[in-house]
N, CA, C and O of each residue as an XYZ file, in Angstrom:
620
protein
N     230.804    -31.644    140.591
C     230.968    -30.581    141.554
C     231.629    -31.145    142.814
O     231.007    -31.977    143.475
N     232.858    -30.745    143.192
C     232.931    -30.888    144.324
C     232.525    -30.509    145.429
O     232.191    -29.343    145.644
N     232.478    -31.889    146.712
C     231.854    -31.011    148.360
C     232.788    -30.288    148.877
O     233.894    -30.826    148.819
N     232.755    -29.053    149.466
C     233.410    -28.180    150.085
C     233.452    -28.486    151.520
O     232.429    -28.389    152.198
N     234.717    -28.896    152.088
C     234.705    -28.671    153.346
C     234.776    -27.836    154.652
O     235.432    -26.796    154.716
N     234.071    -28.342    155.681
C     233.844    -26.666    156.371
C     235.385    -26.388    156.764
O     236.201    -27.308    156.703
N     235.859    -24.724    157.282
C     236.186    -25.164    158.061
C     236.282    -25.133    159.103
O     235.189    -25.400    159.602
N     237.198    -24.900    160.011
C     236.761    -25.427    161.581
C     237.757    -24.472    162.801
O     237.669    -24.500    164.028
N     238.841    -23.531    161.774
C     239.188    -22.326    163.074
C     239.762    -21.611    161.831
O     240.023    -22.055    160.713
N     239.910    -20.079    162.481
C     239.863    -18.706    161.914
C     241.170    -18.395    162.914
O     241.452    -18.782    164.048
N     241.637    -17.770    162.236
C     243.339    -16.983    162.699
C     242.816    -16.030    162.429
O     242.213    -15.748    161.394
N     243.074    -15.172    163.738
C     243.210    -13.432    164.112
C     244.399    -13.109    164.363
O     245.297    -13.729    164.930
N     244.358    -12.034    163.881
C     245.478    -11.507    164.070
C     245.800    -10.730    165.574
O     244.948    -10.022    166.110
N     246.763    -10.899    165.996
C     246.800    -10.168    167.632
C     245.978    -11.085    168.477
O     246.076    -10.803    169.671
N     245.311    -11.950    168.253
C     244.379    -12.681    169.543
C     244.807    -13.938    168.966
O     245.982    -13.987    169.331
N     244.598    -14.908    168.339
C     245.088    -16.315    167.959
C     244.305    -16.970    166.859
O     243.885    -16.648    165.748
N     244.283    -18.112    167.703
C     242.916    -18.719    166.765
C     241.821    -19.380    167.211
O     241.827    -20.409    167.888
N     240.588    -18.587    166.699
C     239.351    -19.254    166.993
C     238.507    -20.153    166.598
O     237.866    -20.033    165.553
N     238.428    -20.986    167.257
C     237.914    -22.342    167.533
C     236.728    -22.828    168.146
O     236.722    -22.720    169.372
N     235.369    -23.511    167.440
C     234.077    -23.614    167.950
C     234.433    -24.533    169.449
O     235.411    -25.276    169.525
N     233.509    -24.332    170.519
C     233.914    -25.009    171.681
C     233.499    -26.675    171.774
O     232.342    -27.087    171.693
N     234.556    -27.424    171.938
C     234.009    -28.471    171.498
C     232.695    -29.147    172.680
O     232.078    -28.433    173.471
N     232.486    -30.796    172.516
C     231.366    -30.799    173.209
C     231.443    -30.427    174.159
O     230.933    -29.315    174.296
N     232.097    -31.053    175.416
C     232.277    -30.839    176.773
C     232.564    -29.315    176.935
O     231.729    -29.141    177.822
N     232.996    -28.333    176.793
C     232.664    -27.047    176.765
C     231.546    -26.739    175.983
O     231.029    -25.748    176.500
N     230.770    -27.167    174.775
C     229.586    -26.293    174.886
C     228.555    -27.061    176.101
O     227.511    -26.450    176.327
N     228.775    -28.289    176.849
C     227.832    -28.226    178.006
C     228.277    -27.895    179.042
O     227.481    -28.004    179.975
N     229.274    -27.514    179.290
C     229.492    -26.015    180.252
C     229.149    -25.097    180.333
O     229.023    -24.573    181.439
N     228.850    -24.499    179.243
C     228.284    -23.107    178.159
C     226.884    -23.186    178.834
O     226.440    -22.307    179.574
N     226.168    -24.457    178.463
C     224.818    -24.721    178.593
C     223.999    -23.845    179.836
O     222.930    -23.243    179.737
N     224.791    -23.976    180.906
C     224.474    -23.341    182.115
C     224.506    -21.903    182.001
O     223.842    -21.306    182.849
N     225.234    -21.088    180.999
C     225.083    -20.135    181.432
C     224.023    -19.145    180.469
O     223.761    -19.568    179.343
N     223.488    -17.982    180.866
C     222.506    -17.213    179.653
C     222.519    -16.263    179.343
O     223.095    -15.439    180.053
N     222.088    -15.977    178.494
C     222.000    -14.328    177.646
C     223.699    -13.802    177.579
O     224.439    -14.767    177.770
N     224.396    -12.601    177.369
C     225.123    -12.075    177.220
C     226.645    -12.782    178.237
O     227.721    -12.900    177.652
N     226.559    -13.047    179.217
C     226.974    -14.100    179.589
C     227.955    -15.288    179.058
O     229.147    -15.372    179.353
N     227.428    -15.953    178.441
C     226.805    -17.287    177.626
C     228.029    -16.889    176.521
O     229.200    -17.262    176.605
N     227.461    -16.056    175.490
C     227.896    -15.158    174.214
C     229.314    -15.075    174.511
O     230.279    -15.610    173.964
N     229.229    -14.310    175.468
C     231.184    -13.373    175.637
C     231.679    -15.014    176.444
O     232.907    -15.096    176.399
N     231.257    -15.839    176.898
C     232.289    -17.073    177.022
C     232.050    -18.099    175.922
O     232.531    -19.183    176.251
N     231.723    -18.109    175.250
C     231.623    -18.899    174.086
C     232.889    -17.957    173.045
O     233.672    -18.630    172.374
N     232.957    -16.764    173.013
C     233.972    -16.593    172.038
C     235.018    -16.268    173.161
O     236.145    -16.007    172.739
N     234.830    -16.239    174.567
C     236.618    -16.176    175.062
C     237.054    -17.636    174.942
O     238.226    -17.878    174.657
N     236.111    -18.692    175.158
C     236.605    -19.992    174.917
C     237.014    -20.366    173.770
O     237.622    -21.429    173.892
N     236.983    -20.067    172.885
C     237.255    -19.978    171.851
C     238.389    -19.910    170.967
O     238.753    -20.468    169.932
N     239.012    -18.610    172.117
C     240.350    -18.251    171.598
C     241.209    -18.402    172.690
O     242.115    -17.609    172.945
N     240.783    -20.013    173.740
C     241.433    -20.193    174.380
C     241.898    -19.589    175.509
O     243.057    -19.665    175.915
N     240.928    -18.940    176.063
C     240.899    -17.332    177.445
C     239.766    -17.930    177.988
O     238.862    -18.726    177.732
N     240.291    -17.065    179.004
C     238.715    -17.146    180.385
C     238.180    -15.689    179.780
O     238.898    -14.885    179.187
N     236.843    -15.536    180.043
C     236.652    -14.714    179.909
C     236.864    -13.160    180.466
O     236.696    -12.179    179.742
N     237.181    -13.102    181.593
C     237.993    -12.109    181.966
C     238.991    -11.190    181.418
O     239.137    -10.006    181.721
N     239.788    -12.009    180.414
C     241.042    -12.034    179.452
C     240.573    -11.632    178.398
O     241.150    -10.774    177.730
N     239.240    -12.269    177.986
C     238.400    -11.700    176.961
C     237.874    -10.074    176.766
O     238.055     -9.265    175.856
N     237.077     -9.992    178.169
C     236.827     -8.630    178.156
C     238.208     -7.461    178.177
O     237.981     -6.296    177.849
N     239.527     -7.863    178.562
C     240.315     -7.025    178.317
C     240.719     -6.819    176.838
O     241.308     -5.793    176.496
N     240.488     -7.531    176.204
C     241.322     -7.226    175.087
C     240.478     -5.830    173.975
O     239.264     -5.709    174.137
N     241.007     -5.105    173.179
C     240.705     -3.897    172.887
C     238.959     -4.632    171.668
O     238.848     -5.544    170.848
N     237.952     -3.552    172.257
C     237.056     -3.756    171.220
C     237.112     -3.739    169.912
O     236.076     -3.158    169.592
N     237.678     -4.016    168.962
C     238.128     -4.098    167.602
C     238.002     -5.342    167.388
O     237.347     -5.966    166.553
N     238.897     -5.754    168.468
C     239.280     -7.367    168.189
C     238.120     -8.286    169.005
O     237.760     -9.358    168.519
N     237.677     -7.894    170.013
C     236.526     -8.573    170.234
C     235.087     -8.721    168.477
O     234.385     -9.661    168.102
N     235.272     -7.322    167.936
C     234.427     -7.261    167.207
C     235.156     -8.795    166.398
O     234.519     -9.828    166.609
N     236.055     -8.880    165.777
C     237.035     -9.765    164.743
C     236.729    -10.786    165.602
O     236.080    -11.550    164.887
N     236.797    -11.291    166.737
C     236.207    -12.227    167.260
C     234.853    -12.735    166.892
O     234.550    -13.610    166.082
N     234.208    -12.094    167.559
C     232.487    -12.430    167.073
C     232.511    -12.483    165.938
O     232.207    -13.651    165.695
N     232.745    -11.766    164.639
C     232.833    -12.059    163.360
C     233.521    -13.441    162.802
O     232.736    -14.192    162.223
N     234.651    -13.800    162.882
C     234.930    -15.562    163.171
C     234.064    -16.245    163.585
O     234.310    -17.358    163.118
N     233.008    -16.316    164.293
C     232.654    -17.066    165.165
C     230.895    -17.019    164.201
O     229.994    -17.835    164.007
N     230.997    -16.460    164.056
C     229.433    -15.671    162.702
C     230.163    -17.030    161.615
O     229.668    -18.158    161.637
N     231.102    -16.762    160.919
C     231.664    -17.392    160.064
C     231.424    -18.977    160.635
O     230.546    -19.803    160.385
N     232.181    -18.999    161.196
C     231.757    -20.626    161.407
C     230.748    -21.295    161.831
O     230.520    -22.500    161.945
N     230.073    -20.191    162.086
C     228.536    -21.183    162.099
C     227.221    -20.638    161.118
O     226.035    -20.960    161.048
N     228.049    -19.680    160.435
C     226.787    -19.505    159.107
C     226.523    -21.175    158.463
O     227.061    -22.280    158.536
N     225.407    -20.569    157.850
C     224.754    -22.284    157.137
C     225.419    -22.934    156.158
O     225.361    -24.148    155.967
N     226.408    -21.711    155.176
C     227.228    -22.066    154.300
C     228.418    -23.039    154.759
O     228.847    -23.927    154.022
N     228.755    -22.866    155.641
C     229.948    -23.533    156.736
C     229.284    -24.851    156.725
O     229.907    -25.478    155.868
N     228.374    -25.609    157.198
C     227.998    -26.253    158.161
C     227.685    -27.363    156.989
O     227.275    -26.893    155.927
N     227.806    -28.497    157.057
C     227.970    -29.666    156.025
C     226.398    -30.405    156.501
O     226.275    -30.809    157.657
N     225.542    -30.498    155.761
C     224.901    -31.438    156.026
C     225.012    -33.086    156.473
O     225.799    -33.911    156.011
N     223.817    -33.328    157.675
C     224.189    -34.786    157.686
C     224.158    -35.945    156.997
O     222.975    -36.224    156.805
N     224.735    -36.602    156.619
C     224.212    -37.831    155.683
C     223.544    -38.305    155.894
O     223.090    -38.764    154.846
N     222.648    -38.820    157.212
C     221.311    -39.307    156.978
C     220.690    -38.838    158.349
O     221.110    -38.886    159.505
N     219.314    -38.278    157.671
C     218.878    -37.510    159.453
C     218.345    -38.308    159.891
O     218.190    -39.460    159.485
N     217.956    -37.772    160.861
C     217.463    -38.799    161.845
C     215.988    -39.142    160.962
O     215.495    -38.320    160.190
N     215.378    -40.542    161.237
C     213.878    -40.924    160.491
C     212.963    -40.120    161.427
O     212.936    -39.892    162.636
N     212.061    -39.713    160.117
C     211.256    -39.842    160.751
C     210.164    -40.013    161.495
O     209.229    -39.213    161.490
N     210.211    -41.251    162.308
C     210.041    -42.077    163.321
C     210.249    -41.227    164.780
O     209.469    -41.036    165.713
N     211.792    -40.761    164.529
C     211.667    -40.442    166.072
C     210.852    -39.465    167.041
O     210.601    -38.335    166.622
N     210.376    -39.894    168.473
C     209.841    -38.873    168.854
C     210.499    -37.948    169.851
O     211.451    -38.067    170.622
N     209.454    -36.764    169.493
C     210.282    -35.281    170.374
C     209.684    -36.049    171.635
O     208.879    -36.973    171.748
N     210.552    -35.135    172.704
C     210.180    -35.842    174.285
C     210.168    -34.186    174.541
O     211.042    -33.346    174.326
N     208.602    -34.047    175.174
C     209.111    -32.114    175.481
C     209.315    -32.246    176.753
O     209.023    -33.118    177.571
N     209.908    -31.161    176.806
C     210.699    -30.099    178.217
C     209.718    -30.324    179.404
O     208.493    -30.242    179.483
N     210.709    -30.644    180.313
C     209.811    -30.208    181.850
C     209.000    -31.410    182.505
O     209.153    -32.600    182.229
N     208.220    -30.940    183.311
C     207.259    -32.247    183.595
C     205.966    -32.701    182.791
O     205.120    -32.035    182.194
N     206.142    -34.356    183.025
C     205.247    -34.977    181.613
C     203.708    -34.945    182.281
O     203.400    -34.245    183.246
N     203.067    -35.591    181.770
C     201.700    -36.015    182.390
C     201.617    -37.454    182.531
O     202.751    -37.928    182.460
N     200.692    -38.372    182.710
C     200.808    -39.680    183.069
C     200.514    -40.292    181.900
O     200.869    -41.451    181.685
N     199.443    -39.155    180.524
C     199.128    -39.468    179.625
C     200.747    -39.870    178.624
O     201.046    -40.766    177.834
N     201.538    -38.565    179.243
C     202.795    -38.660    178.168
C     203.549    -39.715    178.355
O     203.881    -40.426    177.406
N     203.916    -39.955    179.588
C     204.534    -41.409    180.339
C     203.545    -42.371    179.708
O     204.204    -42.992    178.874
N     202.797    -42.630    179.696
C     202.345    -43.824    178.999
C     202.516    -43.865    177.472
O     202.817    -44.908    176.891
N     202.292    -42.560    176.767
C     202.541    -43.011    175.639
C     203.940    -43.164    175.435
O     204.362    -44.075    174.722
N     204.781    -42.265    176.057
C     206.497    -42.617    175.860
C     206.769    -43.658    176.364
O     207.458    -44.344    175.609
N     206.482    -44.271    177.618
C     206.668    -45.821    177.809
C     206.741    -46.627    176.541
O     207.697    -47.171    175.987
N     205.380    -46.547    176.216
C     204.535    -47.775    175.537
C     205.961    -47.895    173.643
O     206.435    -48.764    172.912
N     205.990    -46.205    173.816
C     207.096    -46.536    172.803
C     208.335    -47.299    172.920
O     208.781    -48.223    172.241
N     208.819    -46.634    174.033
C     209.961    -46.931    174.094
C     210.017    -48.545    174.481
O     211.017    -49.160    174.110
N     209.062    -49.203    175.156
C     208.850    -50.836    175.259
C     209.072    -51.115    173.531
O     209.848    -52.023    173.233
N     208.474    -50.429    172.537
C     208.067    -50.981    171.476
C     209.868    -51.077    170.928
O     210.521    -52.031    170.508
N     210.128    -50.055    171.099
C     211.935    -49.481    170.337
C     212.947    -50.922    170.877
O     213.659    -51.534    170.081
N     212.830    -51.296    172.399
C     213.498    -52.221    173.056
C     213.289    -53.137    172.565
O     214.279    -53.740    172.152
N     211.890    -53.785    172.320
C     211.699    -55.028    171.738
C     212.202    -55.476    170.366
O     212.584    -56.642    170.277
N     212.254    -54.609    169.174
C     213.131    -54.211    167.946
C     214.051    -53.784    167.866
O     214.385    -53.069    166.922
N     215.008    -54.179    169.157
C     216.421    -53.959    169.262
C     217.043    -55.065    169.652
O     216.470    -55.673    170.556
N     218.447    -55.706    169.090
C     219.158    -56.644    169.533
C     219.343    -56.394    171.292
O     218.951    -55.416    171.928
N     219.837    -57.225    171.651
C     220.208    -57.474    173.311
C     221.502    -56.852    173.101
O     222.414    -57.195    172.349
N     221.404    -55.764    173.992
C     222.470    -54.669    174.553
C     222.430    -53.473    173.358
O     223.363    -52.697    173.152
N     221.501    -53.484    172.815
C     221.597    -51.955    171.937
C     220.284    -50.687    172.599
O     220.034    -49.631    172.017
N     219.734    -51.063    173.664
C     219.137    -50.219    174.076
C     219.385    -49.069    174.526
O     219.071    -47.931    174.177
N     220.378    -49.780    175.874
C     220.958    -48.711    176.384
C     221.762    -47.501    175.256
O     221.704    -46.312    175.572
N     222.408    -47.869    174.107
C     222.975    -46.773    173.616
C     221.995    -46.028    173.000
O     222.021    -44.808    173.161
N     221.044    -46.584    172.253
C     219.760    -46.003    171.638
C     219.073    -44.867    172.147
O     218.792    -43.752    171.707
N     218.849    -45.617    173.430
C     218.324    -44.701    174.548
C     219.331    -43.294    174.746
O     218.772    -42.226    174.993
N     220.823    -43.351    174.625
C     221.662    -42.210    175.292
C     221.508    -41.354    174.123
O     221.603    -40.127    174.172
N     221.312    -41.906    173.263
C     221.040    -40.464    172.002
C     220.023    -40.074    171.540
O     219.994    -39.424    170.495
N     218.552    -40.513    172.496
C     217.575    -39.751    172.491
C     217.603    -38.463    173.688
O     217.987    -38.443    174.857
N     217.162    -37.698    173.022
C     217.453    -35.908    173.739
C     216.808    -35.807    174.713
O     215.724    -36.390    174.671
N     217.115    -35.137    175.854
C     215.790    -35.074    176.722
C     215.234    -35.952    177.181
O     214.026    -35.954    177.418
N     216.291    -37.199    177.475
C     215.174    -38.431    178.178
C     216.280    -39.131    178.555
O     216.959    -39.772    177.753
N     216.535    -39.042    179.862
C     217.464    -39.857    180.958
C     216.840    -41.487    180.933
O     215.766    -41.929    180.526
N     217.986    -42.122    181.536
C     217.497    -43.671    181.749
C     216.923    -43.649    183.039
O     216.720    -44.784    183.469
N     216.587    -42.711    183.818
C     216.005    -43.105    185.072
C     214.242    -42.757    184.618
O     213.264    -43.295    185.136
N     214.230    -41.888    183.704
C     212.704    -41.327    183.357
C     212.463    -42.810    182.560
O     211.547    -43.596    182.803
N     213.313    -42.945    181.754
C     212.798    -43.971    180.703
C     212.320    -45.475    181.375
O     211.593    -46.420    181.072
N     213.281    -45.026    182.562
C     212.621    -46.851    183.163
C     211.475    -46.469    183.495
O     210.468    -47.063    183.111
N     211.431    -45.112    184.481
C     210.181    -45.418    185.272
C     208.365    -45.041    183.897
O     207.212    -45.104    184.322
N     208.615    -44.812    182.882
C     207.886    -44.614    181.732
C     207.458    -45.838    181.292
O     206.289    -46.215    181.209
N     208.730    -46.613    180.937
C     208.158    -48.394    180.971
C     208.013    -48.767    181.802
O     207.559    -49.899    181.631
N     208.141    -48.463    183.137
C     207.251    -49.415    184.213
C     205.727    -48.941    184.148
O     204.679    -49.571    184.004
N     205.937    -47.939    184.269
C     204.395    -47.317    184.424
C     203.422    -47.859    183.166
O     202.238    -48.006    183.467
N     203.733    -48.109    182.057
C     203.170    -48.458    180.427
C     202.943    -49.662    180.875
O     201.771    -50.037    180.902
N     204.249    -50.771    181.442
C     203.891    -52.275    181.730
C     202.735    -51.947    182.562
O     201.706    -51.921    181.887
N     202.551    -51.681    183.834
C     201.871    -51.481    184.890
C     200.597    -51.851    184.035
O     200.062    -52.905    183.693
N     200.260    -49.981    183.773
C     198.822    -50.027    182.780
C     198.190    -50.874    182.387
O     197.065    -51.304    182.639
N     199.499    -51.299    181.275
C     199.015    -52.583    180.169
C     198.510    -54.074    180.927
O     197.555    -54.780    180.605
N     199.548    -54.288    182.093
C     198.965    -55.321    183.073
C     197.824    -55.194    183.902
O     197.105    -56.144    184.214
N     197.614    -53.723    184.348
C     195.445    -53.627    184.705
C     194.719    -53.735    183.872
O     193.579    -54.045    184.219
N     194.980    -53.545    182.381
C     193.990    -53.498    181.312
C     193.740    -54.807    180.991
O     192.607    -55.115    180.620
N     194.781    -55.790    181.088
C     194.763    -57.205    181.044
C     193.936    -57.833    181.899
O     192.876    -58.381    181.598
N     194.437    -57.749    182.998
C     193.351    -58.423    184.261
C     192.232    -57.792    184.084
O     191.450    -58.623    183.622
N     191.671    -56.700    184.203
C     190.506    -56.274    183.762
C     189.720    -57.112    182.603
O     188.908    -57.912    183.067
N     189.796    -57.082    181.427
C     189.815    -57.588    180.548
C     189.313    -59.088    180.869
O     188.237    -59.550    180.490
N     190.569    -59.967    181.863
C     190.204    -61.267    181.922
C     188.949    -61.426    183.173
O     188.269    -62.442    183.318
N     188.807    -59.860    184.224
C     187.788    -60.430    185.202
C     186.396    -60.451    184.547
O     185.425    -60.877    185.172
């Protein structure tokens, strides 16, 4: 059986061709919400501001959104060759507790130490939701801990 490849833009007729937004436009996108969001994701798409978008006759907006359905139904979308293990942990949203900082520290000390010298930092950039300024101050705070529990321990 052969793998089918996705593919990756739709020709309209009268509007052009639509095209998923790549990264750096979908974190532009990111900022914006609800209905919003939607109508600039498919004016970007076909290469318009959205302004340009809302003019064009509703038919073709519909033929728009329909492209855009298409390329991201599940049939489209190629699985990854290897997911992520799993090992990795979710880091949730928002502010942590001191409990979570310690246990995300204590990991992420563990991840550094089972990493060659200079593979952290990239390791670190492709975990979601977790900046290098949180992550230091997570392992400081874990060292910290781990260094009162020590002295304790030895008084």
């Amino acid at each position: 059986m052969l793998a089918r490849t996705p593919f990756t833009e739709i020709e309209i007729e009268g509007v052009g061709t639509y095209r998923l937004p790549n990264q750096w436009q979908s974190q532009r996108l990111r900022r914006l919400r609800g209905d919003q969001r939607h109508t600039a994701v498919l004016a970007i798409g076909c290469g318009m501001t959205v302004r340009q978008f809302n003019k064009l006759p509703a038919d073709k907006q519909h033929e728009v959104h329909k492209a855009y359905l298409a390329l991201m139904s599940p049939s489209n979308v190629v699985p990854l060759a290897d997911p992520e293990p799993a090992e990795t942990r979710v880091i949730p949203p928002g502010h942590l507790s001191v409990e979570q900082k310690l246990a995300i520290g204590r990991w992420l000390l563990h991840h550094k130490a089972s990493l060659p010298h200079g593979h952290f930092g990239p390791w670190l950039g492709r975990q979601q939701g977790l900046s290098r300024h949180m992550a230091s101050q997570c392992m400081a705070l874990a060292t910290e801990a781990d260094q009162k529990a020590i002295e304790a321990r030895a008084a």
